[in-house]
N, C-alpha and C positions, 0 to 999 in steps of 0.2 A: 825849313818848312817849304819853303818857297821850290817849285819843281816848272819845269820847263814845258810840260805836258798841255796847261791851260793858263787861260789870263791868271794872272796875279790878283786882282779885284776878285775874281770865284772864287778862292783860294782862301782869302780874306774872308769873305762872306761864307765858304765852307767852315773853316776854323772857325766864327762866331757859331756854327748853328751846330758844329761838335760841343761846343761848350756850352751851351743852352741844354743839346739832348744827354750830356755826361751833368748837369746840374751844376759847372763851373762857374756858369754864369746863370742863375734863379731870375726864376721871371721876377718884374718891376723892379733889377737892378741895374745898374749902367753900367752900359758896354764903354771900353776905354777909346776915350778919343783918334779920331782921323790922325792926328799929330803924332799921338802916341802908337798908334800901327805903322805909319810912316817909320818913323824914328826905331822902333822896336825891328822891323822887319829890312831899313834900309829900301825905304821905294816912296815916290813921290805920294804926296799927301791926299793929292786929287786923285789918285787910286787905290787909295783909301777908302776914301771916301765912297768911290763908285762901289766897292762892296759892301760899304754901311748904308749908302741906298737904295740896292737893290733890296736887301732885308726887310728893310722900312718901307718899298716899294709892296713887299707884301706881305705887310703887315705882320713880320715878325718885333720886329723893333719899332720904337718912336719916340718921338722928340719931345721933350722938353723945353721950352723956348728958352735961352741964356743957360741952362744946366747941361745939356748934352743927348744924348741917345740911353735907352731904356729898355727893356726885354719886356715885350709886350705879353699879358697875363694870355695864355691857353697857348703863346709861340711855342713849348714843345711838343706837347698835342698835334700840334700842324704839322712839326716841323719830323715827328714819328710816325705819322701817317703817310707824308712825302717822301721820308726815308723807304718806307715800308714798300712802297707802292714799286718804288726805282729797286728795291732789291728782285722784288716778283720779277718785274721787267727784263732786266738786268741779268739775274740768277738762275731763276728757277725754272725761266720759259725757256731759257738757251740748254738747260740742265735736262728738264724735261724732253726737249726737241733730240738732243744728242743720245738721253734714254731709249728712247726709242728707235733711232739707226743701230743702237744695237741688240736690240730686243730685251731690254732692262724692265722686266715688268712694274706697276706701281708698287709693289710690293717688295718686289729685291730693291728698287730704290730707295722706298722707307727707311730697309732695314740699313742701305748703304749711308743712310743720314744719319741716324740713329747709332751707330758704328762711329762716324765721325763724328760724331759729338760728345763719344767718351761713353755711350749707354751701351748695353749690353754685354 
């Protein structure tokens, strides 16, 4: 899992919020400890950690005093709308931008989605 791309804590924090938006991990259940990412993934504990706080940082996950970290209720909601937002970004502007250097109408674009996604 671990790729050389970006910090290991993102990574970490990505993998929790795949598993939150796949239902792996249901909101109000706990995410396995900093120790247990550590030890699973082979990387220090405190970056770990730094990707179980960034979460809790905003307000996907939270704490339990003495029991652990918790999937905070509506984190997929949030956490598919932030997705959603970075694919537009990401995909569809760069998609769109590139449509149109070659004069790809909205329309032949449609149907070139639509095509790759197995319809028609």
């Amino acid at each position: 899992m671990i790729d050389d791309s970006k910090p290991i804590f993102m990574q970490i924090a990505e993998k929790i919020e795949d598993d939150i938006i796949e239902r792996t991990l249901p909101e109000e259940t706990q995410v396995p400890s900093t120790n247990q990412f550590a030890s699973f993934y082979r990387i220090n504990p405190a970056t770990a950690a730094k990707g179980v706080n960034l979460l809790a940082e905003q307000g996907i996950l939270y704490k339990k005093r003495g029991i652990g970290m918790f999937v905070a209720a509506g984190a997929r909601e949030k956490l598919v709308e932030k997705r959603r937002e970075q694919f537009y970004e990401q995909y569809v502007v760069s998609m769109v931008q590139e449509a149109k250097k070659l004069d790809i109408t909205a329309e032949q674009l449609a149907d070139m989605i639509r095509k790759g996604a197995g319809g028609q």
